[in-house]
Backbone as ProteinMPNN parsed JSONL, in Angstrom:
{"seq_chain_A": "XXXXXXXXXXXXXXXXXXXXXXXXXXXXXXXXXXXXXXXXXXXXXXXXXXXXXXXXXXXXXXXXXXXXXXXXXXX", "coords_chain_A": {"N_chain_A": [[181.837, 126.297, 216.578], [180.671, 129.107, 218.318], [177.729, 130.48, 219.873], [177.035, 133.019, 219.684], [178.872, 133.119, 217.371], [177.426, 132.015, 215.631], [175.195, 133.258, 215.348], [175.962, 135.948, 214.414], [176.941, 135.17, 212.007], [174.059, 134.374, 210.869], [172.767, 136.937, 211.038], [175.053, 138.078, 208.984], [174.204, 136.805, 206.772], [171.578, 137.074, 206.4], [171.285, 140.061, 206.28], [172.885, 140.07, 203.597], [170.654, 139.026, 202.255], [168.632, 140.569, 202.516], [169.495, 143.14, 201.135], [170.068, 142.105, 198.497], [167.518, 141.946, 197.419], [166.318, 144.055, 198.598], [167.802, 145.588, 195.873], [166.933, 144.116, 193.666], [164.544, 144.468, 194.19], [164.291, 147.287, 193.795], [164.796, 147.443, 191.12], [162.963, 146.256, 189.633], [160.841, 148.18, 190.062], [162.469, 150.314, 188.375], [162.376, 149.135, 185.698], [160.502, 148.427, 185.429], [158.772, 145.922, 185.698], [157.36, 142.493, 185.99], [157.439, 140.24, 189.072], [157.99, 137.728, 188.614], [158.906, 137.439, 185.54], [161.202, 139.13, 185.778], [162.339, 136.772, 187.597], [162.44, 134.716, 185.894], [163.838, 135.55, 183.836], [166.089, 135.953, 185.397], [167.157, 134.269, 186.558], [165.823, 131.507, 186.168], [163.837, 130.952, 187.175], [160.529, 131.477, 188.213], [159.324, 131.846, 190.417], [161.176, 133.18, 192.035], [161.659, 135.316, 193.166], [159.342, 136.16, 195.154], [159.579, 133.721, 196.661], [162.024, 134.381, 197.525], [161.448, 137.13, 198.958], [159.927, 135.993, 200.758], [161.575, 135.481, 202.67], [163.499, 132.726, 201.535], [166.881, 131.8, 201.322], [168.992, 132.007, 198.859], [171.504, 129.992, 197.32], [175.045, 131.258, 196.811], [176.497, 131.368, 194.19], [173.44, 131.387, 192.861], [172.851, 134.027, 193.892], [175.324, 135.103, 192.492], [174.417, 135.406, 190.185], [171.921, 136.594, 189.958], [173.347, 138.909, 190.576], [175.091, 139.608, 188.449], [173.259, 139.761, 186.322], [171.311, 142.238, 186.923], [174.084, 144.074, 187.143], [174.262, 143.726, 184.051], [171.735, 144.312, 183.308], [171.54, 147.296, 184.014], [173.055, 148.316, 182.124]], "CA_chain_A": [[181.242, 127.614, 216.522], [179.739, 129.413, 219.745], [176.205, 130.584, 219.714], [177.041, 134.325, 218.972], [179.641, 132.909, 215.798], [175.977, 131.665, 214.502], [173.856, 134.958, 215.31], [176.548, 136.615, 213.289], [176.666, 134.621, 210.702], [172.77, 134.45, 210.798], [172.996, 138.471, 210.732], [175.224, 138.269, 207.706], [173.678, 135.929, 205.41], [170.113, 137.922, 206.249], [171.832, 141.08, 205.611], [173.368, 139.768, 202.151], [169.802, 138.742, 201.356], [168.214, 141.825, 202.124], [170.29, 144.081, 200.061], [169.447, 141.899, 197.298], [165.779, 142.1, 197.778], [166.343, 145.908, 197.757], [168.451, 145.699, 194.556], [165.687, 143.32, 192.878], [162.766, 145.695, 193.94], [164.753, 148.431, 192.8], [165.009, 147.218, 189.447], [161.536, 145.962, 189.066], [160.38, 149.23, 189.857], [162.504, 151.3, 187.425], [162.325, 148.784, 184.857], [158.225, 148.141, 185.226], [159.156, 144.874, 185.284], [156.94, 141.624, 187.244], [158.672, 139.471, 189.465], [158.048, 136.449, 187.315], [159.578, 137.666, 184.53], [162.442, 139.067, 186.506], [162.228, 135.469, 188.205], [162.076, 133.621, 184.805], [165.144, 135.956, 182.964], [167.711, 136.316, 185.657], [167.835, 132.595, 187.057], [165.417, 130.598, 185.638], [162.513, 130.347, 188.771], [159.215, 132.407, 188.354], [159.005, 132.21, 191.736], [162.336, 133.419, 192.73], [161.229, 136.746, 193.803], [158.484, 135.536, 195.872], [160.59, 133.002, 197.572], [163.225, 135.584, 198.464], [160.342, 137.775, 200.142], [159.461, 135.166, 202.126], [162.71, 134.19, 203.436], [164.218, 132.401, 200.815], [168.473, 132.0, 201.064], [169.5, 131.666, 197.618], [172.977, 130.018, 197.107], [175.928, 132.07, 196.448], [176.104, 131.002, 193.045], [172.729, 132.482, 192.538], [173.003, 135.392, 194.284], [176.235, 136.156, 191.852], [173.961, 135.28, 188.809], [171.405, 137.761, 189.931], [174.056, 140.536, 190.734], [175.751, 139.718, 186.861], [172.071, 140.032, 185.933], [171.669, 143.781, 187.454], [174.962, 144.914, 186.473], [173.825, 143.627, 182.528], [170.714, 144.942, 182.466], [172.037, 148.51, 184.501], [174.657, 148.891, 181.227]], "C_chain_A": [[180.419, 127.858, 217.776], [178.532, 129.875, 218.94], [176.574, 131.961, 218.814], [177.744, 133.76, 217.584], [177.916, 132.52, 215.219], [175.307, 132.776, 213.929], [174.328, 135.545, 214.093], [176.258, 136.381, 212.41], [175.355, 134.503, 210.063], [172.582, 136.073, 210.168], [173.213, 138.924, 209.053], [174.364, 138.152, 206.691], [172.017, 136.729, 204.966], [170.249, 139.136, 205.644], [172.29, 140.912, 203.856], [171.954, 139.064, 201.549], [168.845, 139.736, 201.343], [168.409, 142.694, 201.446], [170.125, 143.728, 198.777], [168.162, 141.729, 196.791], [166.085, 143.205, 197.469], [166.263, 146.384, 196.659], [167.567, 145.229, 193.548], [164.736, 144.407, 192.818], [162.988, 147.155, 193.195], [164.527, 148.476, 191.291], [163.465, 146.916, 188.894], [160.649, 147.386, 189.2], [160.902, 150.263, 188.925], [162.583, 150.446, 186.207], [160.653, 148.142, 184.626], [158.703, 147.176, 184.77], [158.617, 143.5, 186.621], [157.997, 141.1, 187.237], [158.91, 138.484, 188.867], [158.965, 136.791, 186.903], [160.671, 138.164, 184.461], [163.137, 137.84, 186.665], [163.197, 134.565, 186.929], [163.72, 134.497, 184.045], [165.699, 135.695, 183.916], [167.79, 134.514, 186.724], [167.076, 131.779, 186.671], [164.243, 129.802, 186.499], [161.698, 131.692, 188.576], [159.539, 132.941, 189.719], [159.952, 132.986, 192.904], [162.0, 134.905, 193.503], [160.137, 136.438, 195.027], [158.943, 134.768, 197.042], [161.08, 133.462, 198.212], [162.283, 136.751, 199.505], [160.188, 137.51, 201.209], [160.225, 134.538, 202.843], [163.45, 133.297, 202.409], [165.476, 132.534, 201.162], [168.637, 131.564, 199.989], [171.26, 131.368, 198.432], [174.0, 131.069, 196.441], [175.927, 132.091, 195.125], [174.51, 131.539, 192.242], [172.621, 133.735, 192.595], [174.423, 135.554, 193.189], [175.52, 135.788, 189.985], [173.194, 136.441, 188.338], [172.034, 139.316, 189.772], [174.441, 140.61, 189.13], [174.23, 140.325, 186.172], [172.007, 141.692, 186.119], [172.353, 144.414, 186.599], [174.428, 144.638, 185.072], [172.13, 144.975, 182.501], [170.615, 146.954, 182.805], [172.537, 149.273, 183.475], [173.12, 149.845, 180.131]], "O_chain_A": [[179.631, 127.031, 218.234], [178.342, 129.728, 217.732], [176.459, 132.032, 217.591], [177.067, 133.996, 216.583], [177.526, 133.053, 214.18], [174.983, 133.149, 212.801], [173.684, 135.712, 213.057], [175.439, 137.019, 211.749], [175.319, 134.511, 208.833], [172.3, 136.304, 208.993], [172.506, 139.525, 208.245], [173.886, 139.002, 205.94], [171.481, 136.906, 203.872], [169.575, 139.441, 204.66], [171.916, 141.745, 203.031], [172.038, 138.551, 200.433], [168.181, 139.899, 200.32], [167.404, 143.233, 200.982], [170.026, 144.575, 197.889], [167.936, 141.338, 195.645], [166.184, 143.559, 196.294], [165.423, 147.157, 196.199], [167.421, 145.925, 192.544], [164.272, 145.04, 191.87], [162.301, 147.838, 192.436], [164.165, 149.386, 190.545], [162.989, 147.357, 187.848], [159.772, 147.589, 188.36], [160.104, 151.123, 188.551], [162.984, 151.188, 185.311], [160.034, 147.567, 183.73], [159.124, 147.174, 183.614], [159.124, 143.402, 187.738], [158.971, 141.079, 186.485], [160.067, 138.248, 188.518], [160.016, 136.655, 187.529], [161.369, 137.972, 183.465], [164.231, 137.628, 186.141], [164.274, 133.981, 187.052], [164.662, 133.742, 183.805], [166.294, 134.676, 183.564], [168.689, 134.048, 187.424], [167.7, 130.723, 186.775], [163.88, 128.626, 186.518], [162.187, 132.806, 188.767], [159.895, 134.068, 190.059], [159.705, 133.286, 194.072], [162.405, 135.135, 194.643], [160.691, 136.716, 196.091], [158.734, 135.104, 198.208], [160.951, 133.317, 199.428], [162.586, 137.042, 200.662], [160.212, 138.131, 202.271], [160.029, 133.51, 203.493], [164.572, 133.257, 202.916], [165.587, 133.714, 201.495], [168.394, 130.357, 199.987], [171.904, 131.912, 199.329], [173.586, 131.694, 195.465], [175.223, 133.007, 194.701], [174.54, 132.034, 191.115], [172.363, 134.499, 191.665], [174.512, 136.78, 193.123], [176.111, 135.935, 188.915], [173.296, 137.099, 187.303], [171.623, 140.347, 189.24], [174.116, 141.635, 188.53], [174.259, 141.374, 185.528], [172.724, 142.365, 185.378], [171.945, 145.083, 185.65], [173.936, 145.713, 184.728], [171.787, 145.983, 181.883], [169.933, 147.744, 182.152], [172.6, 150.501, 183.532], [173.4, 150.563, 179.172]]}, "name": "protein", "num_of_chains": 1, "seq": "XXXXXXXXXXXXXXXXXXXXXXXXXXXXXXXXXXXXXXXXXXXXXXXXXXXXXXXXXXXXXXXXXXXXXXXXXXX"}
């Protein structure tokens, strides 16, 4: 991999964790809902919200637990 194949990929993965930051804050705001307890239902980490703020990369596998999460609680 050259330097730019990294950036990109750096790009992506930041991008695919911002959007779910969005999607999270979204939800905690129309569901008046702390991050904990977000945290604590949709994967099983208080802190998961917090984490992800600060930089956090969740694994893929999380990130498609959270999105199933969303879409459920969206219906």
């Amino acid at each position: 991999m050259g330097v730019n194949t990294i950036g990109a990929e750096s790009r992506i993965i930041g991008d695919r964790n911002l959007k779910l930051l969005r999607d999270i804050e979204r939800h905690l705001r129309h569901h008046s809902t702390k991050p904990t307890r977000f945290g604590r239902d949709a994967v099983s980490d208080p802190r998961f919200v917090f984490d992800l703020r600060n930089g956090r990369e969740p694994r893929t596998a999380t990130i498609e637990r959270v999105r199933a999460f969303l879409e459920e609680a969206a219906q």
